[in-house]
N, C-alpha and C positions, 0 to 999 in steps of 0.2 A: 504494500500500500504506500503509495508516495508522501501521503500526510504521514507518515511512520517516522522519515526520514531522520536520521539522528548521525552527526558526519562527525567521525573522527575526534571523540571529547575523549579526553587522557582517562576522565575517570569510568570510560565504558570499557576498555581495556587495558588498566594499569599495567597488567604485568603478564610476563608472557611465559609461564610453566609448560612443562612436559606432561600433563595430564592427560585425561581422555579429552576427545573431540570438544572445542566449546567450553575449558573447561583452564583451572588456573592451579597454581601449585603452593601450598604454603610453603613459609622456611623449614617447617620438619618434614617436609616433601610429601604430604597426603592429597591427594589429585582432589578437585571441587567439579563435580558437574551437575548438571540439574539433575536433580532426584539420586545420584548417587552416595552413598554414604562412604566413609573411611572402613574397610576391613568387612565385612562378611556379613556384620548385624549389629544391633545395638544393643548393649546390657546383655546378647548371650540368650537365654531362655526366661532371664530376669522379667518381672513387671515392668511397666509405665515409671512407678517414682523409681526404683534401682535403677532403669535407663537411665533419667532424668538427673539424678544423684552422679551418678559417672561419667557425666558430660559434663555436669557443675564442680565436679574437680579438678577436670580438666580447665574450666574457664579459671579457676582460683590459681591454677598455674604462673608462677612466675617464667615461664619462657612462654616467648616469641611465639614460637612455632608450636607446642603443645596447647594454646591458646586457640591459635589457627584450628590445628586439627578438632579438637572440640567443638569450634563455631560450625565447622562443615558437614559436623553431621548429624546437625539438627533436621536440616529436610527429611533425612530418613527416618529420624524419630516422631518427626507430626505424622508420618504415614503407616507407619508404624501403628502409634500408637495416635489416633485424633480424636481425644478427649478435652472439651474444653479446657477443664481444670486445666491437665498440660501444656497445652496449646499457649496459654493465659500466664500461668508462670514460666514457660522458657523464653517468652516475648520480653516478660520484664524483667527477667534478669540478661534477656540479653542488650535491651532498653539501657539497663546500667553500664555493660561491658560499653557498650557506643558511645557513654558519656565519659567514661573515666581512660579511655587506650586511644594506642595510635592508629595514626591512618588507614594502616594496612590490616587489622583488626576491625575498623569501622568498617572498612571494605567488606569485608566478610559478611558481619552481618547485615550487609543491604544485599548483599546475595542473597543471604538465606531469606530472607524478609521479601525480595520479588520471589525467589522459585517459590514460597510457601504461601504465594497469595490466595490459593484454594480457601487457604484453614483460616484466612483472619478473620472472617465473619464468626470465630469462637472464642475471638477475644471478648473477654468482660470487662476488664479495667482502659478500656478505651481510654479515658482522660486520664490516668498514670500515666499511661505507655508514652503516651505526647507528652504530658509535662518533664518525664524523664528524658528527651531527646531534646526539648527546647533550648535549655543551654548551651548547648555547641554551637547552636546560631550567632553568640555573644562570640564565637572563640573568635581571637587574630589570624589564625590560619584559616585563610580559602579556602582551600581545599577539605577542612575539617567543614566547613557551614557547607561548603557545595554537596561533600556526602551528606549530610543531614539532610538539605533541600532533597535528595533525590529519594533518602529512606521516608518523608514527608508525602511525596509525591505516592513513591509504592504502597503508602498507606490511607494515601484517601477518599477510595471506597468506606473506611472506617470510621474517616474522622472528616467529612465531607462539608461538615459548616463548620469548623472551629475557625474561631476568628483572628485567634494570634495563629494559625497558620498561613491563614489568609493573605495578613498584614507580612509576616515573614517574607514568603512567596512574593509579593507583589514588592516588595524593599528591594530584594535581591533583584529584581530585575534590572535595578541603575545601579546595579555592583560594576566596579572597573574593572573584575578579575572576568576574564572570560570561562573560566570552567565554574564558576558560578554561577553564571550567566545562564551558561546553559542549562545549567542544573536548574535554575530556577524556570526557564523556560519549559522543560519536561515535568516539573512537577505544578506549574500554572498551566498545563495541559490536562494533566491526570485532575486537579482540582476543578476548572472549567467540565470537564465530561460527566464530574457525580456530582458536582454544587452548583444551581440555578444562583444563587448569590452571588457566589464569587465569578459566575461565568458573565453575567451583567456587568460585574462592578467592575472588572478587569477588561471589558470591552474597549472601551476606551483607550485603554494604555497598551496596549497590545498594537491598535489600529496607531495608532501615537509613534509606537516604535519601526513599524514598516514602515512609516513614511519618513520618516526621521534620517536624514541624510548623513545623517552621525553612525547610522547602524550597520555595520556589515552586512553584505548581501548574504551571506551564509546562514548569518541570524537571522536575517528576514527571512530566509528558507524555511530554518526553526520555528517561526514564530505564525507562521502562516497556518498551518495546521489548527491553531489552537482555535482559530475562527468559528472549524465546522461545528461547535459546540453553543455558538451563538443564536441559539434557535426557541432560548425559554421566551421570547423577550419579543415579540413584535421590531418594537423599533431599533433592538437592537441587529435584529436579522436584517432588517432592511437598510440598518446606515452601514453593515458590514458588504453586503453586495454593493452596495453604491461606492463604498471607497475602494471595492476592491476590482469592479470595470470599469469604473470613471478616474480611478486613480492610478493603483498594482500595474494592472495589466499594460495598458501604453506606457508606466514611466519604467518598466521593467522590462526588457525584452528577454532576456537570458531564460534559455531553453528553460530549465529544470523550475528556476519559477514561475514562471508561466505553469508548467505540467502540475504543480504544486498546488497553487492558487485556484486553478481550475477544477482538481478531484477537492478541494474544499469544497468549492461554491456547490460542485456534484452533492457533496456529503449533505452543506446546510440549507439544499432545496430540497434533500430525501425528508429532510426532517421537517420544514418549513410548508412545505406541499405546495404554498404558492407561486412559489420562483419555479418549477416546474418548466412550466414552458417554455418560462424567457429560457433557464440555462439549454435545456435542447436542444431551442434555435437558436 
């Protein structure tokens, strides 16, 4: 799908292991692929809490890499085992592990966090799991708030109106760092598709930055996509087609936006029903 498009952001593939297909390598060398776990099973023939227990000593690990490997094999423990209760405390203690480690550990668990999107509809503590992640927004490293932006984004289906995510999301969007940028782009994407609020309130600023001659055409690439979601809103579906063939399109020639902009206006006349025609013809 061309509104998909996401080009070349460092933190979509930091780092480049010998694993299986798709897939990355910690420092103690335990492969991460979707749905794979580390070694043969979790906990053995053990319950749900002894799994759960033997991966949380693994997390209390002071190495690196033993850290790692305990993050990665949480997927196979929600599949395992998808029991709310679980579901619910290995989220927030992994909620903590994201606040308190480095990069390459945050990383991890925004892995585990997109491949285990199935199970979040089994969280409970919804508004812990957020306020435990909030602070990293405050940190000085970029790249620390850009992973948060995106573990934000993979989660909100969950937390779809919270309003200091909102406001987070929509800050970061005039961050100077570009791997923020984009991060916050992807997750003012995923907020705009489950939240009629923020997909109105963000209408605006969105439409603001494609035309913004300050903005890389790349990021207009990015940012285009997030339109087709402009559909709660009457006038906001209608000032989104009007700036985007009275505007986009003649001041943009370049193939891929055009191809971009075009499967949007497709997407938010599917939804809109009225535009119908005009986009056809």
């Amino acid at each position: 799908m061309l509104g998909a498009v996401d080009h070349g952001s460092p933190l979509d593939a930091p780092f480049h292991g010998h694993g299986p297909a798709g897939g990355v390598t910690t420092p103690g060398g335990a492969a991460f692929s979707p749905g794979v776990g580390v070694g043969g099973g979790v906990g053995g023939e053990g319950d749900a809490n002894a799994a759960l227990a033997e991966l949380d000593q693994g997390l209390r690990s002071g190495r690196l890499g033993e850290q790692g490997e305990a993050i990665v094999r949480f997927p196979r423990l929600f599949s395992k085992y998808p029991f709310p209760i679980l579901i619910n405390s290995a989220l927030l203690k992994l909620a903590d592990v994201f606040r308190q480690s480095p990069n390459f550990i945050r990383l991890c668990v925004l892995r585990v966090v997109q491949q285990s999107e199935r199970h979040l509809d089994k969280v409970t503590n919804v508004d812990e799991l957020a306020r435990r992640l909030f602070p990293v927004l405050h940190s000085n490293d970029p790249v620390a708030r850009a992973l948060t932006l995106r573990v934000l984004g993979a989660l909100a289906a969950i937390i779809p109106d919270r309003r200091r995510a909102h406001h987070d999301v929509r800050c970061a969007l005039d961050s100077h760092d570009g791997a923020e940028v984009r991060a916050a782009i992807f997750a003012a994407g995923r907020f705009a598709a489950h939240s009629k609020a923020f997909s109105v309130n963000v209408c605006s600023k969105i439409s603001e930055m494609i035309r913004g001659l300050a903005t890389p055409l790349d990021m207009k690439v990015r940012l285009v996509p997030i339109l087709q979601h402009m559909h709660h809103d009457a006038a906001s579906a209608a000032a989104v087609r009007r700036t985007c063939v009275r505007e986009m399109l003649p001041g943009y020639p370049d193939e891929e936006f055009t191809c971009v902009t075009l499967h949007t206006l497709t997407l938010l006349a599917a939804k809109t029903l009225v535009d119908v025609p005009d986009q056809v013809t």
